[in-house]
DSSP file (Angstrom, degrees, kcal/mol; ACC not computed):
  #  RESIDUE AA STRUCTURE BP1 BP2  ACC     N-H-->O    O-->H-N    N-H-->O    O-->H-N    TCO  KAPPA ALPHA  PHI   PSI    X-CA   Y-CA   Z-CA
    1    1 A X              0   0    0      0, 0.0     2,-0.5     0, 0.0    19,-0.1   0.000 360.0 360.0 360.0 151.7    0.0    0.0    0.0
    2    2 A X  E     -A   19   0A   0     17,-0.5    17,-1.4     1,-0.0     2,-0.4  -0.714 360.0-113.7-117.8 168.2    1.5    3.2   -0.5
    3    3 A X  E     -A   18   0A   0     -2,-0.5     2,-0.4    15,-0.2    15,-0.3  -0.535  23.7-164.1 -72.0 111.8    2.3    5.9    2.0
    4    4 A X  E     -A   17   0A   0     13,-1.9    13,-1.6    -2,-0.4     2,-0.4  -0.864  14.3-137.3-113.8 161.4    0.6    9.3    2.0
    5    5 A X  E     +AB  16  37A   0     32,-0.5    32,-2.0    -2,-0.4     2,-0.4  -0.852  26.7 173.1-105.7 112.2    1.8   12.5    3.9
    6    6 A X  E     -AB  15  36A   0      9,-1.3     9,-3.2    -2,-0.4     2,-0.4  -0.988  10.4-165.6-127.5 140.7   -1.1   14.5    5.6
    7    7 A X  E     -AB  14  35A   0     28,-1.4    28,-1.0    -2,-0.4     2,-0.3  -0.957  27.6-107.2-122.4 138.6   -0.3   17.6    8.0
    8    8 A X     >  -     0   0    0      5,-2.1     4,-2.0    -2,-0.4     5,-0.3  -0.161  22.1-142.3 -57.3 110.0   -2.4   19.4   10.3
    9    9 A X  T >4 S+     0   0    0     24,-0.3     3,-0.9    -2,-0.3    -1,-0.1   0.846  96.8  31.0 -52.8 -59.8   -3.3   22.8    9.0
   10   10 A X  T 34 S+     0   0    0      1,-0.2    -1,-0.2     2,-0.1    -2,-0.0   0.860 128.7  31.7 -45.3 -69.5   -3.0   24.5   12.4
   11   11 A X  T 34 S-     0   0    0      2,-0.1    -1,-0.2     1,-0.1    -2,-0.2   0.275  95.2-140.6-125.7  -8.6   -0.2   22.6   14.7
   12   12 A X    <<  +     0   0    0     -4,-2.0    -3,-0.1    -3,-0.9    -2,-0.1   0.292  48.3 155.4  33.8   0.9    1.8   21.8   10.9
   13   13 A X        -     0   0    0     -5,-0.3    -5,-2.1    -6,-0.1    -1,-0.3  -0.372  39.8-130.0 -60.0 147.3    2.5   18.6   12.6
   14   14 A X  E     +A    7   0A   0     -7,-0.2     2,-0.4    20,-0.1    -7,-0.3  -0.840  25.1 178.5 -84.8 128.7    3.1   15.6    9.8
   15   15 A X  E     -A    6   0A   0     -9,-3.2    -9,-1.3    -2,-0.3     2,-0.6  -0.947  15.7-147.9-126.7 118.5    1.4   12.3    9.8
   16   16 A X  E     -A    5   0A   0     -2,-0.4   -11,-0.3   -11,-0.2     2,-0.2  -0.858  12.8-166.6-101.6 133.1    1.9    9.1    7.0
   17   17 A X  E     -A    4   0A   0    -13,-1.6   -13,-1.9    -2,-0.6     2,-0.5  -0.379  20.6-133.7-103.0 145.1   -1.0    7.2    6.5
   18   18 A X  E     +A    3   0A   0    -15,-0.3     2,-0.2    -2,-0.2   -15,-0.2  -0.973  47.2 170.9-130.1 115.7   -0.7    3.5    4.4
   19   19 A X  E     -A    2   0A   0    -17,-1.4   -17,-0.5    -2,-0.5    -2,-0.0  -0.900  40.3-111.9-133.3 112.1   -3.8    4.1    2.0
   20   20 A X        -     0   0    0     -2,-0.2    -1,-0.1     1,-0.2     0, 0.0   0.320  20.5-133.6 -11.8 163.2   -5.1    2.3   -0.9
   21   21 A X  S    S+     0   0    0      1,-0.1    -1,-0.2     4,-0.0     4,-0.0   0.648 112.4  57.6-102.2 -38.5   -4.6    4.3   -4.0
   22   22 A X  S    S+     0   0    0      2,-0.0    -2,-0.1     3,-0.0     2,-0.1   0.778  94.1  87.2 -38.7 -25.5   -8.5    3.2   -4.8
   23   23 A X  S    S-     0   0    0      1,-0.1     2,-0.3    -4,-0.0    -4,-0.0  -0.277 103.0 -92.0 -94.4 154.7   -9.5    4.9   -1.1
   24   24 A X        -     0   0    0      1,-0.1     2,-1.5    -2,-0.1    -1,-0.1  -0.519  37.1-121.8 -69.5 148.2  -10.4    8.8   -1.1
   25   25 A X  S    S+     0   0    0     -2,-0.3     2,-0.4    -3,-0.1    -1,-0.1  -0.603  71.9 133.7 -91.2  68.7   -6.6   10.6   -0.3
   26   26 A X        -     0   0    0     -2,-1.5     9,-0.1     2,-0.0     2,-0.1  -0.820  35.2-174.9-125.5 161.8   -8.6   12.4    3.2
   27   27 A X        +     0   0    0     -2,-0.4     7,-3.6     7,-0.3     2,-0.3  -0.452   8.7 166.0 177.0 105.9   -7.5   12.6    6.8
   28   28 A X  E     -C   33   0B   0      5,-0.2     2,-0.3    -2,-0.1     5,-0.2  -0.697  12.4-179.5-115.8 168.7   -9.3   13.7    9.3
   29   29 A X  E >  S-C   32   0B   0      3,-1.2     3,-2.7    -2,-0.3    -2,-0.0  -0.928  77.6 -17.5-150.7 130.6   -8.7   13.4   13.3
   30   30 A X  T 3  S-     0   0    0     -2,-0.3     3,-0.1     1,-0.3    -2,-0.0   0.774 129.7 -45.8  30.0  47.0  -11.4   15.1   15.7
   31   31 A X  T 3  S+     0   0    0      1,-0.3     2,-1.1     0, 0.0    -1,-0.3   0.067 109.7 119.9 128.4 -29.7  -12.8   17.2   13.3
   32   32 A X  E <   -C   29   0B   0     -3,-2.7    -3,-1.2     1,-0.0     2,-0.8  -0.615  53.7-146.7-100.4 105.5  -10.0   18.4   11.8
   33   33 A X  E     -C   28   0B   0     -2,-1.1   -24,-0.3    -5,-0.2    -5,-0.2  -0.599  17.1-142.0 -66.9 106.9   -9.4   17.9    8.3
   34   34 A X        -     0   0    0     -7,-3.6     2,-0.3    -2,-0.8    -7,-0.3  -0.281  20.4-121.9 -68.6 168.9   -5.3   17.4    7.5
   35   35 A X  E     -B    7   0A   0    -28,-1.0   -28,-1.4    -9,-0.1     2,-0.3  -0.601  26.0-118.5-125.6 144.4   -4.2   18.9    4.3
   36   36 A X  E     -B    6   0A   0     -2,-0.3     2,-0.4   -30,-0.2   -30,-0.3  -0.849  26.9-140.6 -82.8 130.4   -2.6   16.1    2.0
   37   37 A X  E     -B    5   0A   0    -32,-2.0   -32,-0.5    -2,-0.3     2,-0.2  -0.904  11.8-149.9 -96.6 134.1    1.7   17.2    1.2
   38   38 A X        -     0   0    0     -2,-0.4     2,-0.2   -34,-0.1   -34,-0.0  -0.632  21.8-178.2 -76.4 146.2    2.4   16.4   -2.2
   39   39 A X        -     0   0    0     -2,-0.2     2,-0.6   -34,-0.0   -34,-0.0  -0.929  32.4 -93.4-136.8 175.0    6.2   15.4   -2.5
   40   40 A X        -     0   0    0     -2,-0.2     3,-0.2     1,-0.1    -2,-0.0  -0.710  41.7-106.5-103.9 123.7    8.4   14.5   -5.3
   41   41 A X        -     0   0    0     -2,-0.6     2,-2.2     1,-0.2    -1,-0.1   0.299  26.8-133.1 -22.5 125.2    9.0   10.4   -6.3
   42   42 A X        +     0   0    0      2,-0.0     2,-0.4     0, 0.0    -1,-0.2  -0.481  48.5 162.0 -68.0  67.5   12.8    9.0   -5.2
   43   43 A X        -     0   0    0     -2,-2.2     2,-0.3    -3,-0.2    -3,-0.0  -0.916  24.8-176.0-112.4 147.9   13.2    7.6   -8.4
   44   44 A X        -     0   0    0     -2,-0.4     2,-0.3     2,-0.0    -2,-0.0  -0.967   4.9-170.7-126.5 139.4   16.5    6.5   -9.9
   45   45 A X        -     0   0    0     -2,-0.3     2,-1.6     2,-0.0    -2,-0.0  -0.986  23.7-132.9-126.0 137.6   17.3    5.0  -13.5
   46   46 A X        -     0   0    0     -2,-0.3     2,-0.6     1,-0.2    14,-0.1  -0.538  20.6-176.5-123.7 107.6   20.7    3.7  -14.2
   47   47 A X        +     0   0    0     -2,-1.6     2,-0.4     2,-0.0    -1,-0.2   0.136  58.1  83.3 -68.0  22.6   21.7    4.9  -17.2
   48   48 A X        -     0   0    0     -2,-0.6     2,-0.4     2,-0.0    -2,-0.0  -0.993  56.4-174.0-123.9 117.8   25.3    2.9  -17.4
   49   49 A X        -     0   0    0     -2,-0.4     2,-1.3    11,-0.0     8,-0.1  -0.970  40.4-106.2-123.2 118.9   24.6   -0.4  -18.7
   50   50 A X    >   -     0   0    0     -2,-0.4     3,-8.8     1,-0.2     6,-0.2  -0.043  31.7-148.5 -38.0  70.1   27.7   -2.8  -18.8
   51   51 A X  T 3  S+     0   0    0     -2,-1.3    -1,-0.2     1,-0.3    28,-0.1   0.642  94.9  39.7 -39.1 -34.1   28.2   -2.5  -22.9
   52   52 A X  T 3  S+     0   0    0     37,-0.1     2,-0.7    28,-0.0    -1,-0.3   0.515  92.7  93.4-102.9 -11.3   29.6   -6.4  -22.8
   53   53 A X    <>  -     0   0    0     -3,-8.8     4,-1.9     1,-0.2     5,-0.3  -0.697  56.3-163.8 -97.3 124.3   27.2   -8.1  -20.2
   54   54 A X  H  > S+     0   0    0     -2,-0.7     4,-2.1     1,-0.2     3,-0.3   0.945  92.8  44.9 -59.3 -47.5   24.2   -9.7  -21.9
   55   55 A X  H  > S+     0   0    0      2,-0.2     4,-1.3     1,-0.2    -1,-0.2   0.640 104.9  55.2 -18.6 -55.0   22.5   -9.8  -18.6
   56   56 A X  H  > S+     0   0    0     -6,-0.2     4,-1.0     2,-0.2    -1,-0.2   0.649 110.5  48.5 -92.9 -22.3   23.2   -6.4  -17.5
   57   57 A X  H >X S+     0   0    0     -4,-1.9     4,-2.1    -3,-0.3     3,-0.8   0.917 116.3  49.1 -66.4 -61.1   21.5   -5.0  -21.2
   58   58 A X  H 3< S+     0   0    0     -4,-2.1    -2,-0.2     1,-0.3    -3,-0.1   0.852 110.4  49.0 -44.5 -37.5   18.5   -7.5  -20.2
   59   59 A X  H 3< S+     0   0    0     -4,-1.3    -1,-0.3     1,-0.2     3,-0.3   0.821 114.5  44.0 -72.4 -36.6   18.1   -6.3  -16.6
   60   60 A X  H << S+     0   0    0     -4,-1.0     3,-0.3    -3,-0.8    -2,-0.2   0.460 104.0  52.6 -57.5 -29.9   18.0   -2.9  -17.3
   61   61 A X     <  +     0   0    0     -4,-2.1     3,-0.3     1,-0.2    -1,-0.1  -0.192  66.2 132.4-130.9  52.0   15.7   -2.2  -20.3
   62   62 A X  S    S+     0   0    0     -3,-0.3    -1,-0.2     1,-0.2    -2,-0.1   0.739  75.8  33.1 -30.3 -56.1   12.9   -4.0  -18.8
   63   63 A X  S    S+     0   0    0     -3,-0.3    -1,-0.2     2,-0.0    -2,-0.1   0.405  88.9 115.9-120.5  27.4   10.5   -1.4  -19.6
   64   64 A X        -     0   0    0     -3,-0.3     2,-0.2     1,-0.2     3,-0.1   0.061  62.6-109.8 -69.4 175.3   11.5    0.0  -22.5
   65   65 A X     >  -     0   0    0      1,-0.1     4,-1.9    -2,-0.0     5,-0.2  -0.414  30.9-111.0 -94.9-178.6    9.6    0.0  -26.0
   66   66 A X  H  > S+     0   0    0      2,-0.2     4,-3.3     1,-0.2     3,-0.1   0.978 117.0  58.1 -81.9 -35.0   10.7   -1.7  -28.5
   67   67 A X  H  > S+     0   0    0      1,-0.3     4,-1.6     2,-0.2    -1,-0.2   0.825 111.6  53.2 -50.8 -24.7   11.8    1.4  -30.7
   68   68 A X  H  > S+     0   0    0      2,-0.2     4,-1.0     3,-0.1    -1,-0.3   0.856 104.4  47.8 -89.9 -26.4   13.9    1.9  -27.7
   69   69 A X  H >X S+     0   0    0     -4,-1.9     4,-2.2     2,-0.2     3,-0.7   0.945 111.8  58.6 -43.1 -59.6   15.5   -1.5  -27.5
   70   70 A X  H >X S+     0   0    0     -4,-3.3     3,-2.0     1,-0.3     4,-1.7   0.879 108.4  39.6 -15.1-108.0   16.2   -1.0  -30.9
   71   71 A X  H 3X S+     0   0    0     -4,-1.6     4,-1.4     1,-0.3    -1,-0.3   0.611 118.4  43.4 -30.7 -29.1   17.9    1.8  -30.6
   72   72 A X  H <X S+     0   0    0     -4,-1.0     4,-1.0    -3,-0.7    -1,-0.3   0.609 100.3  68.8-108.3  -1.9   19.7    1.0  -27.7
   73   73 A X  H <X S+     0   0    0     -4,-2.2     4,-2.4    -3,-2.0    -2,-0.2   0.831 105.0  44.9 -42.2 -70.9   20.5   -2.3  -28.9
   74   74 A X  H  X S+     0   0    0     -4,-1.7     4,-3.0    -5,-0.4     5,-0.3   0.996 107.3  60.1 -70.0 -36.4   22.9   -0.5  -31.9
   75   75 A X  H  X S+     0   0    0     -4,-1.4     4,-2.5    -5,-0.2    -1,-0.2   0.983 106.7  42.7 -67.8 -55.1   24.4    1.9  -29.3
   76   76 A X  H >< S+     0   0    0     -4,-1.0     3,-3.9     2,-0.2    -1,-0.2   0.966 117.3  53.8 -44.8 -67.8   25.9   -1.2  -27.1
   77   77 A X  H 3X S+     0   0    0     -4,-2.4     4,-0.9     1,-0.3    -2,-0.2   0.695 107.0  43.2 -22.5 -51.6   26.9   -2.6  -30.6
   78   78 A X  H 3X S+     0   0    0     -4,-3.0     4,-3.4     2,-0.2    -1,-0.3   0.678 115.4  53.6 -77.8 -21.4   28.7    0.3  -31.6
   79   79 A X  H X< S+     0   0    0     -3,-3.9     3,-1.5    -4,-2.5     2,-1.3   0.584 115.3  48.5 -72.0-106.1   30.5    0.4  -27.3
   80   80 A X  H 34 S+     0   0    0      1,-0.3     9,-0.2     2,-0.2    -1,-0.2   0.113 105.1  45.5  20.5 -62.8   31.4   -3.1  -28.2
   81   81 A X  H >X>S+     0   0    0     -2,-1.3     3,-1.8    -4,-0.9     5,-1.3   0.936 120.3  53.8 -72.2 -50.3   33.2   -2.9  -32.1
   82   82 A X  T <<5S+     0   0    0     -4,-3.4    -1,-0.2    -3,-1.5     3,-0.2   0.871 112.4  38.9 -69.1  -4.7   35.1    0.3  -30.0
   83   83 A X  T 345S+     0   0    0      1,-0.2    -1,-0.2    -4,-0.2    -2,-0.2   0.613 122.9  40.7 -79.0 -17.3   36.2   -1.8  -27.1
   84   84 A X  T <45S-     0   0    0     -3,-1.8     3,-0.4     3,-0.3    -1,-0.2   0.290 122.6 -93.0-115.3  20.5   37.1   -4.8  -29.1
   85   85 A X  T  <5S-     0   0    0     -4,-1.3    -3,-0.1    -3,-0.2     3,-0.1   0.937  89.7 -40.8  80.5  27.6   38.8   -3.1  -32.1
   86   86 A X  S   <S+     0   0    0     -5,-1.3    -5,-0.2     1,-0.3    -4,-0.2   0.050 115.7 106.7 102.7 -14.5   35.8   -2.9  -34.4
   87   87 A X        -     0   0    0     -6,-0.4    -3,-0.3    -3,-0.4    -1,-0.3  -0.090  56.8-150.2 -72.3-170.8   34.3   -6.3  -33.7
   88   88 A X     >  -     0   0    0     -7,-0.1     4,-3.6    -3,-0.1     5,-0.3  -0.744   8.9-162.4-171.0  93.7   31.0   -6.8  -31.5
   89   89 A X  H  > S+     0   0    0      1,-0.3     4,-3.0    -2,-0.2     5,-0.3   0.997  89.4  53.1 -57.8 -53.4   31.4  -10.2  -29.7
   90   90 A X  H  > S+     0   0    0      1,-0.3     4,-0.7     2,-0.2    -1,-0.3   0.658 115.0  41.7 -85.5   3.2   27.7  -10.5  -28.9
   91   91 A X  H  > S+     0   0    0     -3,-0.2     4,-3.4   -14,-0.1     3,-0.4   0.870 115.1  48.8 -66.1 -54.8   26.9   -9.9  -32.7
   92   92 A X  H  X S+     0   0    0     -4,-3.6     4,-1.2     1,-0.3    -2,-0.2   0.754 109.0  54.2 -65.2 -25.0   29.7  -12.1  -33.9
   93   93 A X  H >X S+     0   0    0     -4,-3.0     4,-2.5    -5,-0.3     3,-0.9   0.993 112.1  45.8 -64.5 -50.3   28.3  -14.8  -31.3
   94   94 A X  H 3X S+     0   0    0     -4,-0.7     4,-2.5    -3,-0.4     5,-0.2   0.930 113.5  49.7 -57.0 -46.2   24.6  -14.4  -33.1
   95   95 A X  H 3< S+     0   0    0     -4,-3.4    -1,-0.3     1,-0.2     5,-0.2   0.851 107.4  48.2 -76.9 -12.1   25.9  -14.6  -36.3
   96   96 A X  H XX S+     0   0    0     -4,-1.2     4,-4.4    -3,-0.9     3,-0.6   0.927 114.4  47.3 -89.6 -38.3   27.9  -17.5  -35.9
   97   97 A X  H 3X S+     0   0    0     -4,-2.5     4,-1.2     1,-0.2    -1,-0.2   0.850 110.4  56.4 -56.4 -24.8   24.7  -19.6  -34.1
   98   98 A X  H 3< S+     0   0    0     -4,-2.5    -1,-0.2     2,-0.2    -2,-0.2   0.348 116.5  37.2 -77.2   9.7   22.5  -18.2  -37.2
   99   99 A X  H <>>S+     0   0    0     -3,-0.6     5,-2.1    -5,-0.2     4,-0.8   0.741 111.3  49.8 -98.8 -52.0   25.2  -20.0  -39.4
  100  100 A X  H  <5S+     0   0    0     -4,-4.4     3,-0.5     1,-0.2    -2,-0.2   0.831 116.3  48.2 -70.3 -17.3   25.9  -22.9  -37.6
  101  101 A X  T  <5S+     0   0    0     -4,-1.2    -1,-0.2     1,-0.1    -3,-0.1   0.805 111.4  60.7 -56.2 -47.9   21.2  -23.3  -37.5
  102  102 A X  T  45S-     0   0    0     -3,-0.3    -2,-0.1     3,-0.2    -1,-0.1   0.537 125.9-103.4 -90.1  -4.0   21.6  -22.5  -41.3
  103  103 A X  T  <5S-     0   0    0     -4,-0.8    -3,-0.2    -3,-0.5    -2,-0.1   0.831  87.4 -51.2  93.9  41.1   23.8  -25.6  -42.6
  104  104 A X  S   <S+     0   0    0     -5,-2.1    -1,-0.2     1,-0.2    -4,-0.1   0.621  98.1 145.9  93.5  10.7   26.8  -22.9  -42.6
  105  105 A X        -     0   0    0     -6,-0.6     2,-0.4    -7,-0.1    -1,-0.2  -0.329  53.7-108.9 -69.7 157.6   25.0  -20.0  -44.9
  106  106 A X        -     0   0    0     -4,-0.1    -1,-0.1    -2,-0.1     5,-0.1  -0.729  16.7-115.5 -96.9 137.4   26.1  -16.5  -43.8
  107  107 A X        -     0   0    0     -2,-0.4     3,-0.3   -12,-0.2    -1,-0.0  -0.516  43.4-123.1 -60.0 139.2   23.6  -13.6  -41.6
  108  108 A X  S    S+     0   0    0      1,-0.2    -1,-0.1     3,-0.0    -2,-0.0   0.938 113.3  56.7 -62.4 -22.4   23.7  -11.0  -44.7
  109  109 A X  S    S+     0   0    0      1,-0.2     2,-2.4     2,-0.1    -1,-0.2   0.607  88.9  90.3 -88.0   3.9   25.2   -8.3  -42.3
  110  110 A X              0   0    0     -3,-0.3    -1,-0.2     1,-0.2    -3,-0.1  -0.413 360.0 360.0 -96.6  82.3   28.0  -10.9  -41.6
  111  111 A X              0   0    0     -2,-2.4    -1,-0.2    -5,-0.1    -2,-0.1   0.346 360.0 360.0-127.4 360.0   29.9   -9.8  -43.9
């Protein structure tokens, strides 16, 4: 359930409340209606994703779209060929399972 902030318009004292998000956002105590405080979400995204770990791409762009896997899918490619000297091991791995699957035919971009 998640936590709301109400304070008492008179006395400013703060009180958090565990409220449905379905339930009316109110709090009152003998009469006294508290004022709800808005504050702003702790959220963090961590935008350095380990350019070589298959894993560490997978764990991270969980809730992406696809146009954004996409995209960020070539941008690891492109850390990759510069880390390794122009190569991309985890391309060169795909193409080499889509060969050895294909009776030994080539991916066209493995060229």
């Amino acid at each position: 359930m998640p936590e709301y902030i109400y304070e008492n318009p008179e006395t400013k004292e703060q009180i958090s409340v565990l409220q449905s998000a379905h339930e009316a956002h109110e709090y009152e105590v003998d009469g006294v209606a508290y004022d709800r405080v808005y504050t702003i979400p702790h959220a963090s995204i961590d935008t350095k994703i380990d350019a070589g770990s298959e894993s560490d791409f997978v764990e991270k762009t969980k809730a992406k779209t696809y146009g954004e896997l996409w995209d960020h899918s070539a941008e690891m490619s492109a850390k990759r060929e510069q880390q390794n000297q122009g190569k991309d091991p985890v391309k060169q791995k795909f193409f080499d399972k889509n060969s050895k699957k294909r009776g030994g035919k080539r991916h066209i971009d493995d060229r």
